[in-house]
C-alpha positions, 0 to 999 in steps of 0.5 A, a space after each residue: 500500500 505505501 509503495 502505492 501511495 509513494 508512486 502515485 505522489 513521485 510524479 510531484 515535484 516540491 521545491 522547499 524554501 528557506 534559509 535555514 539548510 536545516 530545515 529543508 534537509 529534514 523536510 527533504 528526508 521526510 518528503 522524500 520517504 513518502 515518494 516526493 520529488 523534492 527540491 530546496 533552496 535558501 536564496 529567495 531570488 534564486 527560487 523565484 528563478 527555479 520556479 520560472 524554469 523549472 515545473 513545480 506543483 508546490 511550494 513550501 516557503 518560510 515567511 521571515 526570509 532575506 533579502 526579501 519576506 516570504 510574502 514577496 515571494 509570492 508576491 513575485 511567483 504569482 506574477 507569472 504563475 497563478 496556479 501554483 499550490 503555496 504553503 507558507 511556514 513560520 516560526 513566529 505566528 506573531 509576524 504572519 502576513 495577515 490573512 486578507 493578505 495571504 488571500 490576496 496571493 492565493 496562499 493556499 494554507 500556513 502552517 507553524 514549525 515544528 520539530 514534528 512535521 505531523 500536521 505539514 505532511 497532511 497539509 502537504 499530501 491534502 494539497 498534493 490531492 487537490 492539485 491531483 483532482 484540479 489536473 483531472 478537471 483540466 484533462 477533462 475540460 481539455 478533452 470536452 473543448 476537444 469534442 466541443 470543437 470537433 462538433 462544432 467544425 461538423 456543425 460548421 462543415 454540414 451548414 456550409 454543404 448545405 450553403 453549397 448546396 443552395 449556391 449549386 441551385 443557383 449559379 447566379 447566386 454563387 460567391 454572393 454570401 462570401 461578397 456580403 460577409 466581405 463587405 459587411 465586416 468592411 463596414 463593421 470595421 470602419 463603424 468601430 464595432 467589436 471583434 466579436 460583433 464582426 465575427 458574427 457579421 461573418 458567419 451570419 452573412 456567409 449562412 443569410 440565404 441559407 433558407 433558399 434550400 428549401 425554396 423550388 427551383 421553379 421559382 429560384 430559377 425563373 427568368 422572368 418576373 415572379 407571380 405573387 405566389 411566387 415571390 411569396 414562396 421566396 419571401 419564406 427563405 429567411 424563416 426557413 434558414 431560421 429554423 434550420 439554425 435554430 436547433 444548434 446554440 452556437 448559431 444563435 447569435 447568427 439567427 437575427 441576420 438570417 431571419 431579419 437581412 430582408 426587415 426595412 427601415 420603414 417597416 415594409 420589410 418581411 418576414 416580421 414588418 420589423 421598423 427602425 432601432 427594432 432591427 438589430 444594427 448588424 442585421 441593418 449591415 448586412 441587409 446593406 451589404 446584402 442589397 448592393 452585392 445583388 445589384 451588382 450581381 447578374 441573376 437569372 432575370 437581369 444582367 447586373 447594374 454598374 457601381 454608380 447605379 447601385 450606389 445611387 440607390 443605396 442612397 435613395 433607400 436611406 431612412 427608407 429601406 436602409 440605415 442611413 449611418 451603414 449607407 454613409 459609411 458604405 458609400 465611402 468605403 466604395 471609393 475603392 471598390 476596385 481595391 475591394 474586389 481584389 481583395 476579395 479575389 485575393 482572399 478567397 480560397 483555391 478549393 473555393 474558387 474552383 466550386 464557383 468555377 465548377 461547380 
């Protein structure tokens, strides 16, 4: 049983400080015999150095020490490590740091000395239990983030075969999620919004048609004007694309741009007759980014409207359909657009531009 516990406790490395050698060769003997890796040292900064270079799981340090108070010590090991497991001795429960101080630098327990070492071995082995319980919590957290990231790169993976998919239907519409995202994080960007904010502009405009997938071919397809039927059944995509996403949390800070890129300003939009501030500003984005790149696209229907037209009518939907303040901003960012379509020539993938070349 004791070798047991000895090989279970030597892949645990402690590093003893204190100036007195005397102290840390009987604590060596005893540690040692209980299966410990055990280092000393009596030269505080030398065992800040240690514990920079070397893999600690415990230090067990004097407190009355020169040319600096074991405090200080910690003080200094908590600058690069926060995790490690410290436990603080003295010989004069007098002078202890006070206890608001010893919480503040995460000392985890204090013990007095002794020429009996009883109670330091229990505090020591209860320590050691808990580092061993906290590296199984970490293993195990690492190995969920694992699943979790392998889960969701198939979520990803499967949304954007179905993406492809709708693109397949519709040669017309193939690069045009990419386009949007593109110019919809140009926007953010200048518009001073938070990275996390651009992210979800993104993945949110790549997936905004997604809806399409459920939508005939009959009427996606058409190259002349659509019946009321017809575009009623269009007008069903953002819902639809909605539902498709919603079974999955990670999508859900997406689901407003897909389910809201077609609301108006004035509130004649669908699929919720959404007006003004009650459309969310990134989804007020993206259905800017959204409107231009389908008039400077060629459709089934019509060949595609140059710059300065598209433009035009950007600016004539201010207040109406669009956000006046995304439309400024968009304006001016198409003072370079043929900077803008290089890069989006530059960035785009090699197996991405061989599906919209092939597929």
């Amino acid at each position: 049983m004791r070798r047991k516990v000895q090989a279970e406790y030597s892949k645990y490395r402690i590093l003893v400080l204190d100036d007195e050698i005397g102290v840390i060769d009987s604590l060596k003997v005893v540690l040692k015999r209980s299966g410990y890796i055990v280092d000393g040292e009596t030269n505080p900064l030398k065992a800040v150095e240690l514990l920079k270079n070397g893999e600690y799981h415990m230090l067990i340090l004097d407190f009355l020490m020169t040319p600096i108070h074991g405090d200080k010590v910690v003080e200094m090991v908590r600058e690069f490590n926060s995790e490690l497991y410290i436990l603080l001795l003295t010989g004069h429960k007098d002078l202890a740091p006070p206890v608001d101080t010893m919480r503040t630098l995460d000392i985890q327990g204090y013990c007095e000395k002794s020429n009996r070492f009883e109670q330091l071995t229990m505090m020591i082995e209860s320590g050691i239990k808990t580092i061993g319980h906290l590296e199984e919590i970490r293993a195990k957290t690492k190995e969920l983030e694992c699943v979790y990231d392998k889960l969701q790169k198939h979520y990803y993976d499967t949304i954007d075969l179905i993406r492809m998919a709708v693109n397949t239907k519709d040669v017309y519409t193939r690069g045009h999620s990419d386009r949007v995202a593109y110019y919809a994080m140009k926007i953010a960007e200048t518009m001073g919004c938070a990275e996390e904010d651009i992210n979800i502009l993104n993945v949110g405009c790549r997936f905004h048609d997604i809806g399409k997938i459920g939508t005939p071919d009959s009427v996606l397809l058409k190259t002349s004007k659509l019946t009321d039927d017809e575009y009623d059944e269009i007008k069903k995509h953002p819902n639809a694309g909605a539902r498709i996403l919603a079974h999955m949390p990670i999508f859900a800070d997406i689901i407003p741009i897909v389910k809201y890129h077609h609301e108006r300003i004035d509130g004649n939009g669908y699929p919720e007759g959404l007006a003004g501030n009650d459309i969310p500003m990134l989804v007020r984005i993206a259905t800017v980014s959204d409107a231009f790149d389908a008039m400077t696209s060629s459709r089934a229907y019509r060949k595609k409207m140059d710059l300065d037209y598209a433009i035009a009518q950007l600016i004539a939907g201010k207040g109406i359909q669009f956000d006046e303040t995304v439309v400024d901003v968009f304006v001016t960012l198409l003072e370079h657009f043929d900077d803008m379509e290089q890069e989006i020539e530059t960035n785009m993938s090699t197996e991405v531009k061989q599906y919209y070349q092939h597929a």
